[in-house]
OpenMM code with the backbone's topology and positions (N, CA, C; nanometers):
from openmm import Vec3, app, unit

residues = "UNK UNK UNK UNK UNK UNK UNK UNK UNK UNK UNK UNK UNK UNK UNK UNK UNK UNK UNK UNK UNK UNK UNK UNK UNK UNK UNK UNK UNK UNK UNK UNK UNK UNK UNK UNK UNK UNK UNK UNK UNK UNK UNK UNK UNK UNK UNK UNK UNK UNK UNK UNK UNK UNK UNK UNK UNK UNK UNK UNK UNK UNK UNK UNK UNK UNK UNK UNK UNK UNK UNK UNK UNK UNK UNK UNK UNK UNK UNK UNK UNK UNK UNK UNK UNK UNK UNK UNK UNK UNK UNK UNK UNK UNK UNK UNK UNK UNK UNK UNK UNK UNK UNK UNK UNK UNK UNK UNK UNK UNK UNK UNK UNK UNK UNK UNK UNK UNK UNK UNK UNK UNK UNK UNK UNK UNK UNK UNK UNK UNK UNK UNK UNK UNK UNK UNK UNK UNK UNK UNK UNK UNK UNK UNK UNK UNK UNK UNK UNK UNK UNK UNK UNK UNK UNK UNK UNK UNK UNK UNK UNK".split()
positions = [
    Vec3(1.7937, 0.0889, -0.7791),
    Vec3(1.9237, 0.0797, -0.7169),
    Vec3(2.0180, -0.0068, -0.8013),
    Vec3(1.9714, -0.1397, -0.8617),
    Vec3(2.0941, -0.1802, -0.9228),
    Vec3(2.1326, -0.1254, -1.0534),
    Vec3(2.0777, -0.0474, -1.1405),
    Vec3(2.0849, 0.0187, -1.2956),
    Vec3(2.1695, 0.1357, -1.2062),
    Vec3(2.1363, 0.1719, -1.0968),
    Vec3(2.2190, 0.3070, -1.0515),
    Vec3(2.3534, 0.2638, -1.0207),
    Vec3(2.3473, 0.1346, -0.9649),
    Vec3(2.5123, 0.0814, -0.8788),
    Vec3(2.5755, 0.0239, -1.0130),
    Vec3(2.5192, -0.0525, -1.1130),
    Vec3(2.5887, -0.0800, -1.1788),
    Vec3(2.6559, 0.0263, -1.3388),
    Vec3(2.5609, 0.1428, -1.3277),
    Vec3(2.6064, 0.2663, -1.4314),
    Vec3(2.6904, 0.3534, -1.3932),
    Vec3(2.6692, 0.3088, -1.2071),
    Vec3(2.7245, 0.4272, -1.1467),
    Vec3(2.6710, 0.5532, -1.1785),
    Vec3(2.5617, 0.5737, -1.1754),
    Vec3(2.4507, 0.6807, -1.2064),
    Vec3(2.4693, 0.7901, -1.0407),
    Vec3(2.5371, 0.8765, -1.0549),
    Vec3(2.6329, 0.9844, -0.9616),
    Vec3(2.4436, 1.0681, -0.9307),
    Vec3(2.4314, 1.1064, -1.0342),
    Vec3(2.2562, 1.1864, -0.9451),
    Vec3(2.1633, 1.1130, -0.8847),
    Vec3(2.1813, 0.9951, -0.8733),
    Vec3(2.1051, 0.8891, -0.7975),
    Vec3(2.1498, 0.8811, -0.6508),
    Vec3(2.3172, 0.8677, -0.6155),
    Vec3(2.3523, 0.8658, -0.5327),
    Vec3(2.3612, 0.9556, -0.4625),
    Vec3(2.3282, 1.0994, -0.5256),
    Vec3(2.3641, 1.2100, -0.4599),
    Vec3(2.2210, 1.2329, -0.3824),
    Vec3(2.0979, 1.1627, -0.4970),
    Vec3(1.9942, 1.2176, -0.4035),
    Vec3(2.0075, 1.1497, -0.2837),
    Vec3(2.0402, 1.0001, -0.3168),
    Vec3(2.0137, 0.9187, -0.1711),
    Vec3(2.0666, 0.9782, -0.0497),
    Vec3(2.1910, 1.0475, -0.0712),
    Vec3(2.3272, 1.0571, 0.0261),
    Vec3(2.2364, 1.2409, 0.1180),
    Vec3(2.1271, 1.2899, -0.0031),
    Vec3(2.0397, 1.3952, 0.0688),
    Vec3(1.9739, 1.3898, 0.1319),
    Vec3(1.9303, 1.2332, 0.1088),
    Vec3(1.7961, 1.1994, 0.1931),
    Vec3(1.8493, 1.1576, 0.3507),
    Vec3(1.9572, 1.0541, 0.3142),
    Vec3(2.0618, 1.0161, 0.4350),
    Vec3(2.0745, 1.1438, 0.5213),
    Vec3(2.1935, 1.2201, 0.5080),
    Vec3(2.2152, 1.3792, 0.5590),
    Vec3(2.3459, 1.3272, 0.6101),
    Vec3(2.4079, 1.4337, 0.6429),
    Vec3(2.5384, 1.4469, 0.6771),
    Vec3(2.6307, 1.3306, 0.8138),
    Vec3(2.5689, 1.3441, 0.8820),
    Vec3(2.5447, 1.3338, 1.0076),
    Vec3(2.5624, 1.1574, 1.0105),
    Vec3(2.4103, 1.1332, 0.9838),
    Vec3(2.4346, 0.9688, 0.9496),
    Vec3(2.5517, 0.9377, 0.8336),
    Vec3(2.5176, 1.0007, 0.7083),
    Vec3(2.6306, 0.9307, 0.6718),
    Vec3(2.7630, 0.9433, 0.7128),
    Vec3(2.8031, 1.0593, 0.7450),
    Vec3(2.9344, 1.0074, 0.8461),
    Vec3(2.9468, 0.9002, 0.9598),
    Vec3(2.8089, 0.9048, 0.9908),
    Vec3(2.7970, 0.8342, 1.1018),
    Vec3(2.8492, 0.6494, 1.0342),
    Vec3(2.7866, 0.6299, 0.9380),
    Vec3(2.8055, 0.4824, 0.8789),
    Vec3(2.9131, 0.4856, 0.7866),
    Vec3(3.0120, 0.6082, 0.7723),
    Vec3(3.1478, 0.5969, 0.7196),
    Vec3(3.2504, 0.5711, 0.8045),
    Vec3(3.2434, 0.6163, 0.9622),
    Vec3(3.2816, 0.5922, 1.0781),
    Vec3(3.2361, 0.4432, 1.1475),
    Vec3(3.1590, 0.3713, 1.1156),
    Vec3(3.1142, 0.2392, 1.1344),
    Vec3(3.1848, 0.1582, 1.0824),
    Vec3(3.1931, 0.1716, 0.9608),
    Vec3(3.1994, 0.0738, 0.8667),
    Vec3(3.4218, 0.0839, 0.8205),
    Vec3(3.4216, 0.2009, 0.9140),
    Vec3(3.5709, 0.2208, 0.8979),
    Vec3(3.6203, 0.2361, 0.7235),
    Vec3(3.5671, 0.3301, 0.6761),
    Vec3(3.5866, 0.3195, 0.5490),
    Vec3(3.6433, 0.5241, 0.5080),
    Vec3(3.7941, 0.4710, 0.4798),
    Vec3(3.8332, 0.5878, 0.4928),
    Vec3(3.8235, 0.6503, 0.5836),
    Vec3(3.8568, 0.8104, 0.5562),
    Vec3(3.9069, 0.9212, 0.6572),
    Vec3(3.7994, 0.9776, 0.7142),
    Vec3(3.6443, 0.9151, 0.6770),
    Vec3(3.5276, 0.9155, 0.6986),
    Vec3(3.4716, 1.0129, 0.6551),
    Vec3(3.5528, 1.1602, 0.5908),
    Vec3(3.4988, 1.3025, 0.5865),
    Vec3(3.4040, 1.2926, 0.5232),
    Vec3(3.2719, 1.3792, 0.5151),
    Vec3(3.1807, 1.4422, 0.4497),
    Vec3(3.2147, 1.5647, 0.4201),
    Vec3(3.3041, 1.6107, 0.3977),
    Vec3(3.3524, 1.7697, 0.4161),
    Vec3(3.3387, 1.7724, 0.2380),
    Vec3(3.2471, 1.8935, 0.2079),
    Vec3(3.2558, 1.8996, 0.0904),
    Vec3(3.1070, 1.9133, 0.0350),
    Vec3(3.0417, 1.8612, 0.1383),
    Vec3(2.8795, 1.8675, 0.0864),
    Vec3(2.8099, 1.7088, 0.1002),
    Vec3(2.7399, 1.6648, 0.1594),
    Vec3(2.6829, 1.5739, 0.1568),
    Vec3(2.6490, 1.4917, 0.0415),
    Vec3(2.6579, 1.5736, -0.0468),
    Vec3(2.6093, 1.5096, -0.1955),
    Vec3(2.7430, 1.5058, -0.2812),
    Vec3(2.8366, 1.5447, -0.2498),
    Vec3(2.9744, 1.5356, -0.3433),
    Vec3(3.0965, 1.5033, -0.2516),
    Vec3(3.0378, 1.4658, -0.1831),
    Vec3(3.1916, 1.4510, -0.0445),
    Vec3(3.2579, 1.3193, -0.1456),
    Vec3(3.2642, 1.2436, -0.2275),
    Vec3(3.3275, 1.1304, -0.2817),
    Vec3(3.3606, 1.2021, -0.4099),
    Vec3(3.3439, 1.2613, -0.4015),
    Vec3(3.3230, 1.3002, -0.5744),
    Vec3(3.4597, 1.4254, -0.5682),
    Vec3(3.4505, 1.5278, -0.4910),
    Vec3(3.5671, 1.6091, -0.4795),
    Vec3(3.5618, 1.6953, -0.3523),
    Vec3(3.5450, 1.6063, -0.2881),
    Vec3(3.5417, 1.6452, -0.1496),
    Vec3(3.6296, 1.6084, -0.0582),
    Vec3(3.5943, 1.5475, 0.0887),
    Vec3(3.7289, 1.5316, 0.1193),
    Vec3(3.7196, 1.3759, 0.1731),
    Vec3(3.5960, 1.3302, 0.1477),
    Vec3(3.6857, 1.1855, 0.1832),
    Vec3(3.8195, 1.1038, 0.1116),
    Vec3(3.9031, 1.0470, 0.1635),
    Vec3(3.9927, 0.9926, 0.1150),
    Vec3(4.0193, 0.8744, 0.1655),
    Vec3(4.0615, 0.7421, 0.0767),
    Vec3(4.0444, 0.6035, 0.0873),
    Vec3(4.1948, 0.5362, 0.0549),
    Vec3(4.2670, 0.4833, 0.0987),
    Vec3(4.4024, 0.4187, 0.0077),
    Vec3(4.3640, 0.2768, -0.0344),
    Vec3(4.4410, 0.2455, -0.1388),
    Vec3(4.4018, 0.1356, -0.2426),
    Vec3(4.4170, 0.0239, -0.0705),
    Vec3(4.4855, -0.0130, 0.0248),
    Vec3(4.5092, -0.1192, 0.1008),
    Vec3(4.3814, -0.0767, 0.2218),
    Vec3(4.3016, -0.0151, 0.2395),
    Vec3(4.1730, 0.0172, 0.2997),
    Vec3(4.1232, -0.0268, 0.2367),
    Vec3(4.0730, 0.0009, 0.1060),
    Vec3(3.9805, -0.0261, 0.0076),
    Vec3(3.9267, -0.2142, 0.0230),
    Vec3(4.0698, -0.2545, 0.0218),
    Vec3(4.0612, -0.4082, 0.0066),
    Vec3(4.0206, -0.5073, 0.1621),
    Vec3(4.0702, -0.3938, 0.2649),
    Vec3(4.0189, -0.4234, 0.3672),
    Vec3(3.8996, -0.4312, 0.4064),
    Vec3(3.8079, -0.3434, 0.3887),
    Vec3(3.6887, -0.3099, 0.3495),
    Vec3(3.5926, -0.4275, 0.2765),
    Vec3(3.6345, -0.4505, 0.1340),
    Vec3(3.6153, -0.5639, 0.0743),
    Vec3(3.5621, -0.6703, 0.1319),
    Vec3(3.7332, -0.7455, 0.1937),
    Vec3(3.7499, -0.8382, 0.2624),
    Vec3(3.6202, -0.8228, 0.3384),
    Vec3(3.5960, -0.7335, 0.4664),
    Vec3(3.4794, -0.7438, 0.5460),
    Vec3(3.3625, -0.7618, 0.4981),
    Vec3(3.3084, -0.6893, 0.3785),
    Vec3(3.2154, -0.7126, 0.2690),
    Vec3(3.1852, -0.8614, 0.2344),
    Vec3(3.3278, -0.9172, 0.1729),
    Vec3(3.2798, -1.0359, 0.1515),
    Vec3(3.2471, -1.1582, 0.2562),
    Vec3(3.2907, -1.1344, 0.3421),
    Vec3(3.2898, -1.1836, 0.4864),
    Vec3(3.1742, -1.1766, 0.5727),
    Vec3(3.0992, -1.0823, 0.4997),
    Vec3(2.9877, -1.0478, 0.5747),
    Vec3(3.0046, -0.9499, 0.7031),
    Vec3(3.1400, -0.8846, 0.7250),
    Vec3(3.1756, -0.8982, 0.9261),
    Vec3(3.1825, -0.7647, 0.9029),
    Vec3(3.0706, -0.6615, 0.7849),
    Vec3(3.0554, -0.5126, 0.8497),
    Vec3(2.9281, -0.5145, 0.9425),
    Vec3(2.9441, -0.3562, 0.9994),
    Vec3(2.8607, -0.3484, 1.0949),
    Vec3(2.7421, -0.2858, 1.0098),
    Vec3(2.6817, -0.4040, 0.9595),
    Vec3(2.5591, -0.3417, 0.8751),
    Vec3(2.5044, -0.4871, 0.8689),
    Vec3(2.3281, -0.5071, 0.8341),
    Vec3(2.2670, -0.6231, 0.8193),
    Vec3(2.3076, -0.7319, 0.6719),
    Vec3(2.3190, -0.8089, 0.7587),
    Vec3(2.3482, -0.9614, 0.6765),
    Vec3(2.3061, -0.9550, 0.5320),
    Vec3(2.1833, -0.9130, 0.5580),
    Vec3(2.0969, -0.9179, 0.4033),
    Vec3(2.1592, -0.7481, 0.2785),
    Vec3(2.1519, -0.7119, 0.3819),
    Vec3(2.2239, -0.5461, 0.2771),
    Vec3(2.3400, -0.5884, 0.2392),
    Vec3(2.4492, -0.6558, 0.3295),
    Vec3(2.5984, -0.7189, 0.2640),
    Vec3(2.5583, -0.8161, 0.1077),
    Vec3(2.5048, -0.9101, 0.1800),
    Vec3(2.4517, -0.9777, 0.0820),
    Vec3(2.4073, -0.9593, -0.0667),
    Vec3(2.3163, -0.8321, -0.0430),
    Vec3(2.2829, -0.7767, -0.1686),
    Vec3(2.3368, -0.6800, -0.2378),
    Vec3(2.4580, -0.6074, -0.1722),
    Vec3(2.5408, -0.5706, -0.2308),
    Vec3(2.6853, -0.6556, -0.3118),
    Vec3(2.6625, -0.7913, -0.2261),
    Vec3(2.7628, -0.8390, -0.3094),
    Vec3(2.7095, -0.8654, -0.4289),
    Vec3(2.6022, -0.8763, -0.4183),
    Vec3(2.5204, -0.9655, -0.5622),
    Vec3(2.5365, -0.8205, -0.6846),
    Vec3(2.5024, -0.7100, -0.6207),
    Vec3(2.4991, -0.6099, -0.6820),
    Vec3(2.6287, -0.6097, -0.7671),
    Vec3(2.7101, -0.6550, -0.6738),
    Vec3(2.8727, -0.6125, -0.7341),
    Vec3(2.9148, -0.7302, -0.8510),
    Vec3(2.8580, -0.8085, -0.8814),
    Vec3(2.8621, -0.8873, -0.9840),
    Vec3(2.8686, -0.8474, -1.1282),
    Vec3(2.9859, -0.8234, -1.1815),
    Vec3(2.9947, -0.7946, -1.2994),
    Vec3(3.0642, -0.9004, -1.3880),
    Vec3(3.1185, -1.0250, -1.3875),
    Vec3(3.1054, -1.0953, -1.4870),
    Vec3(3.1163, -1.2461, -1.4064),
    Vec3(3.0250, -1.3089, -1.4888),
    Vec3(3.0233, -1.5003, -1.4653),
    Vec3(3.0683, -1.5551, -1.5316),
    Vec3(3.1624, -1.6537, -1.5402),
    Vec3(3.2016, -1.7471, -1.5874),
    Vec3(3.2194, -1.8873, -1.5673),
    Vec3(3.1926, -1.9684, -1.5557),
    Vec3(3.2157, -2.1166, -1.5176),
    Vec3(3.3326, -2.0882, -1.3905),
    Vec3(3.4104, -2.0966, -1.4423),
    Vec3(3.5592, -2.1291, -1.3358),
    Vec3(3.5768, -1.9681, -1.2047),
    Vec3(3.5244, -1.8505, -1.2297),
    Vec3(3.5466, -1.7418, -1.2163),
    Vec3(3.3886, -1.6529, -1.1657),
    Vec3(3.3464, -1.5561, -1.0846),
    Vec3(3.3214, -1.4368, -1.0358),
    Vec3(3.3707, -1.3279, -1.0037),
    Vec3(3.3471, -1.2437, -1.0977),
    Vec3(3.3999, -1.0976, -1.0476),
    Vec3(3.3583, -1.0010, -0.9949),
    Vec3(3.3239, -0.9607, -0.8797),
    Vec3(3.2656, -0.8896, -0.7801),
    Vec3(3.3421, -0.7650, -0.8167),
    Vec3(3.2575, -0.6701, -0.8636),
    Vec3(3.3223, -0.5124, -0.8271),
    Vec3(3.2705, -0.3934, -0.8312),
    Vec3(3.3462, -0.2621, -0.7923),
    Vec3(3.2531, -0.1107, -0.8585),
    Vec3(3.3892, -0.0279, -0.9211),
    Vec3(3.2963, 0.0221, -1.0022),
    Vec3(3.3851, 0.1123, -1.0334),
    Vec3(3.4127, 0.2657, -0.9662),
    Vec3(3.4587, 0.3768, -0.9651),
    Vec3(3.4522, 0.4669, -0.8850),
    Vec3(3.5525, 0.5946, -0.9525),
    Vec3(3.4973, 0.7352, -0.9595),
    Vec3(3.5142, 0.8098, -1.0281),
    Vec3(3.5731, 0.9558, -0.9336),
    Vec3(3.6767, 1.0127, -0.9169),
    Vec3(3.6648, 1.1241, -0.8010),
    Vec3(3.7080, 1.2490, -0.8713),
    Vec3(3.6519, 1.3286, -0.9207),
    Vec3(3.6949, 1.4876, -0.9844),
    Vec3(3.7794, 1.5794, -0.8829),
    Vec3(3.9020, 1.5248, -0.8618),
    Vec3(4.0147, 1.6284, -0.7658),
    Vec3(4.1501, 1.7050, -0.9073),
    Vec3(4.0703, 1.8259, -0.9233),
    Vec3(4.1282, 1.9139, -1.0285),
    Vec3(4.1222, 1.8811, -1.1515),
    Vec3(4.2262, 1.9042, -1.2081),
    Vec3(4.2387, 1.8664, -1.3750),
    Vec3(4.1901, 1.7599, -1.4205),
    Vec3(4.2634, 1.6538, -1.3480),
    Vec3(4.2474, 1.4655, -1.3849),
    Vec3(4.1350, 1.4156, -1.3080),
    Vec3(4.0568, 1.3522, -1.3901),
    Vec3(3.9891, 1.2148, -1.3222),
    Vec3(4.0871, 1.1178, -1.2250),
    Vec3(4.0154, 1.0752, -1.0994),
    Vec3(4.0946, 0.9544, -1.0604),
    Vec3(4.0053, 0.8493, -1.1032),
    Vec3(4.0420, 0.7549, -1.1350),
    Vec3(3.9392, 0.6630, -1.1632),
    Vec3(3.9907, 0.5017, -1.0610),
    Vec3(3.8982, 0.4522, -0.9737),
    Vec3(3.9102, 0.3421, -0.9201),
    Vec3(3.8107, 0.2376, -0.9677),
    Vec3(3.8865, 0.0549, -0.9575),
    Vec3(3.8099, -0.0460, -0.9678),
    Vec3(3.8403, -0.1232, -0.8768),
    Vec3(3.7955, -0.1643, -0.7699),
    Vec3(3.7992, -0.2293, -0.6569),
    Vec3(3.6830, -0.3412, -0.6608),
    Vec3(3.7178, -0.4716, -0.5935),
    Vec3(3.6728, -0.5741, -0.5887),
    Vec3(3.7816, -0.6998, -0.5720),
    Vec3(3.6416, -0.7920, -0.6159),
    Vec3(3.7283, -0.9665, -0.5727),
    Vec3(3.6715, -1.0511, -0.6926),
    Vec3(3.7630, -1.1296, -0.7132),
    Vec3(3.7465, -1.2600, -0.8219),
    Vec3(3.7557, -1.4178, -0.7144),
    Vec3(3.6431, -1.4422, -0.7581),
    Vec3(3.5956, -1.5745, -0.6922),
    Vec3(3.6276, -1.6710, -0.7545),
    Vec3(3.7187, -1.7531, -0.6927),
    Vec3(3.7621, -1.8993, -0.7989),
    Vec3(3.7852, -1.9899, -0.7199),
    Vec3(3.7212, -2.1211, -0.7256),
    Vec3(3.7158, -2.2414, -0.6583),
    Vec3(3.7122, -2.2246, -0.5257),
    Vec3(3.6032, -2.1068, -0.4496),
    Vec3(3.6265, -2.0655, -0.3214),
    Vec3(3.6920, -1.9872, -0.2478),
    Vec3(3.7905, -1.9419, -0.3354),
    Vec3(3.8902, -1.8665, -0.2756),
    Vec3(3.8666, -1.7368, -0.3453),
    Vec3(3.9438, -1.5451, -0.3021),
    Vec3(3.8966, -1.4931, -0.3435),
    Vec3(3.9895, -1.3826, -0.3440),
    Vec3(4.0558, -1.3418, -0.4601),
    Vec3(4.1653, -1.2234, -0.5328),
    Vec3(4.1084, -1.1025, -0.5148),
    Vec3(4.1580, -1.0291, -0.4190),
    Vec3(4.1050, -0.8749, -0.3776),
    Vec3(4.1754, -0.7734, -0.4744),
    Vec3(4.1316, -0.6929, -0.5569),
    Vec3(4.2195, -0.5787, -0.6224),
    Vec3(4.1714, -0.4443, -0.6248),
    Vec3(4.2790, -0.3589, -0.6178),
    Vec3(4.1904, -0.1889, -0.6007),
    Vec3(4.2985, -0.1043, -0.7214),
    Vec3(4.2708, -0.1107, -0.8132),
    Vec3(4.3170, -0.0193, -0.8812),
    Vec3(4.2837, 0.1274, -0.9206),
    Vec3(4.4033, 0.2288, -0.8491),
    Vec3(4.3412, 0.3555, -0.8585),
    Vec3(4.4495, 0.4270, -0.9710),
    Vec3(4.3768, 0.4923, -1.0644),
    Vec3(4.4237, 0.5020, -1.1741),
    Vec3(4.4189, 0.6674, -1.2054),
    Vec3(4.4669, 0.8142, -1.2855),
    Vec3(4.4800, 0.9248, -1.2912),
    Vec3(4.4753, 0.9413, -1.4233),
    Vec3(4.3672, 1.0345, -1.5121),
    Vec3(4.4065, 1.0145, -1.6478),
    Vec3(4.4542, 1.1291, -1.6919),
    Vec3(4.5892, 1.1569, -1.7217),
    Vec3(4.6916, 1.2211, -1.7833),
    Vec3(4.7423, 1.2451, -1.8755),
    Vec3(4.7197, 1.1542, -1.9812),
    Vec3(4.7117, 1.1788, -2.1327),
    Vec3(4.6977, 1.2673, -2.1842),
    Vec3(4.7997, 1.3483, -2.2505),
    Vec3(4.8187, 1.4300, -2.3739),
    Vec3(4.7643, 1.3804, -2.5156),
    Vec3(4.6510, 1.3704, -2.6012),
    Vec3(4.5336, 1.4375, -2.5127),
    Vec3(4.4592, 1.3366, -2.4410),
    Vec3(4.3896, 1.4293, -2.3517),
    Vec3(4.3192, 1.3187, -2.2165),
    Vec3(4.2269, 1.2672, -2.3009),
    Vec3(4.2260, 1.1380, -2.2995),
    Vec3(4.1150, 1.0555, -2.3662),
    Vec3(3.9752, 1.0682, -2.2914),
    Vec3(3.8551, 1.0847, -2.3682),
    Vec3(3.7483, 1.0890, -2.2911),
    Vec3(3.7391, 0.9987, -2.2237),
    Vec3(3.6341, 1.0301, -2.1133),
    Vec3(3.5974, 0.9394, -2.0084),
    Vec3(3.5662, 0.7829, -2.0020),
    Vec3(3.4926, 0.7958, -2.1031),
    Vec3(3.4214, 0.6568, -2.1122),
    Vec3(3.5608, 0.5988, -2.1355),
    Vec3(3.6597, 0.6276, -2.2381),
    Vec3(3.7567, 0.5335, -2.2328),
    Vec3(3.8395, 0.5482, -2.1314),
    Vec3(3.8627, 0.6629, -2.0393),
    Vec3(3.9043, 0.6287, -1.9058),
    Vec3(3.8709, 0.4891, -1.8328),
    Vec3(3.7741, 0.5458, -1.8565),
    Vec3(3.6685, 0.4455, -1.7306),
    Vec3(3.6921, 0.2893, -1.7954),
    Vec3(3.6875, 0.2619, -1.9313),
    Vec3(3.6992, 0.1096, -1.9466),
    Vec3(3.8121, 0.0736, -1.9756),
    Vec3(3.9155, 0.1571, -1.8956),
    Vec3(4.0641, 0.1358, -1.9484),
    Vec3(4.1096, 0.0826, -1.7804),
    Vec3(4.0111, 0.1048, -1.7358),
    Vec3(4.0632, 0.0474, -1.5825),
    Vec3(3.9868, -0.0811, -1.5515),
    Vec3(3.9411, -0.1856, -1.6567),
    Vec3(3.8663, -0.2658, -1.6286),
    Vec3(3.9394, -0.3632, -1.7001),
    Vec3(3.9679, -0.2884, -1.8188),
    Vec3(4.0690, -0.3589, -1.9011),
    Vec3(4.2214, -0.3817, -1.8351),
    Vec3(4.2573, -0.3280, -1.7627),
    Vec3(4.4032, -0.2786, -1.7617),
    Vec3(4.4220, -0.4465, -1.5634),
    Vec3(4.2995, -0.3907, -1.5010),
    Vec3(4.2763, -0.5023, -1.4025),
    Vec3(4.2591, -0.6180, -1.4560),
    Vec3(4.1904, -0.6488, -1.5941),
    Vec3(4.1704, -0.7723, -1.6262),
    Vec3(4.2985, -0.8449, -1.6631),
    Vec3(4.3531, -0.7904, -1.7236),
    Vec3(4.4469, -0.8306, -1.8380),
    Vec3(4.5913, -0.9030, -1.7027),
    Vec3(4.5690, -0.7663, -1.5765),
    Vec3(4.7055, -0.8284, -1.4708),
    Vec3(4.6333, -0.9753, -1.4086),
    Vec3(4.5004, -0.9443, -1.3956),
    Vec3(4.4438, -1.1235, -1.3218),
    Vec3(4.4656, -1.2415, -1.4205),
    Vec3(4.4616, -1.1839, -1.5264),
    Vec3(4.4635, -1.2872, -1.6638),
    Vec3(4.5646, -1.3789, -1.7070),
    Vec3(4.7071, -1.2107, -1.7471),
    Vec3(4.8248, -1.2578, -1.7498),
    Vec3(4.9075, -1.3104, -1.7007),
    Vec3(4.9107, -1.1901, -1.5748),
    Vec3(4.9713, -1.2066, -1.4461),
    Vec3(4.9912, -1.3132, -1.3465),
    Vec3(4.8228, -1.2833, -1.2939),
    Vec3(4.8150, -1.3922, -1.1437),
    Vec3(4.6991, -1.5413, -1.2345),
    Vec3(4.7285, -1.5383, -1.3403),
    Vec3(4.6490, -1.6701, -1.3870),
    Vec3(4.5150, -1.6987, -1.3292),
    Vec3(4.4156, -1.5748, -1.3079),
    Vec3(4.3127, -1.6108, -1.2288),
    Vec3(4.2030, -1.5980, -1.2994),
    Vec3(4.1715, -1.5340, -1.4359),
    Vec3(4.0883, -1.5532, -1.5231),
    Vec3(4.0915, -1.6648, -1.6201),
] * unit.nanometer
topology = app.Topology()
chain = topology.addChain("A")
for resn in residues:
    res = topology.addResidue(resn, chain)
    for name in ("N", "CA", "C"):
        topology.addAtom(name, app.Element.getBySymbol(name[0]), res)
């Protein structure tokens, strides 16, 4: 599970989400209030180009509860997903996040959602991003152009790196 959450390894999740089934997992997308809850699309690709749909100010709401501990899911699964979501340490700084990939037509959407932990306190961001480029740059640099592009606004921006 964590080489899968942190590669974002998509055939890993799809098996899990088979084993789950439709039903429950709507059932704990409807719990957990996360998005429009749909599974419409296939149990195994409903995130991927299906029909759930999420807005960047859900996303962070969500979060928030995450980091808070206050979803309706066990203490210890929050827990270990936050740990999961740990992608960089630094002395002064934690950056809690995932990345997230959705194939709706032509363009990739590409999302990075999470929180930066500093002296206790904690910077929620959801950046959802479309890659459009003439020519579309491959993926991989999609994908680390939204890690870069979040870092650089906490950095420059809000002085939090």
């Amino acid at each position: 599970m964590r080489s899968a959450f942190q590669g974002s390894v998509v055939w890993y999740y799809q098996e899990l989400a088979r084993r789950i089934g439709p039903r429950v997992m709507e059932d704990y997308l409807r719990l957990t209030d996360y998005g429009n809850g749909s599974v419409d699309g296939g149990v195994d690709r409903f995130w991927l180009d299906g029909g759930l749909r999420i807005s960047a100010d859900r996303q962070i709401a969500f979060l928030r509860r995450l980091r808070a501990g206050d979803l309706p899911l066990s203490r210890r699964n929050q827990r270990l997903v936050r740990e999961l979501m740990i992608v960089e340490e630094a002395p002064d700084y934690v950056i809690h996040a995932k990345t997230g990939l959705a194939l709706r037509g032509e363009s990739p959407l590409g999302w990075w959602v999470g929180w930066v932990e500093q002296g206790g306190n904690a910077l929620f961001f959801a950046l959802n991003m479309e890659r459009l480029a003439e020519p579309e740059p491959p993926l991989a640099e999609f994908a680390a152009a939204r890690m870069r592009i979040v870092k650089r606004i906490l950095k420059d921006e809000l002085g939090a790196l």
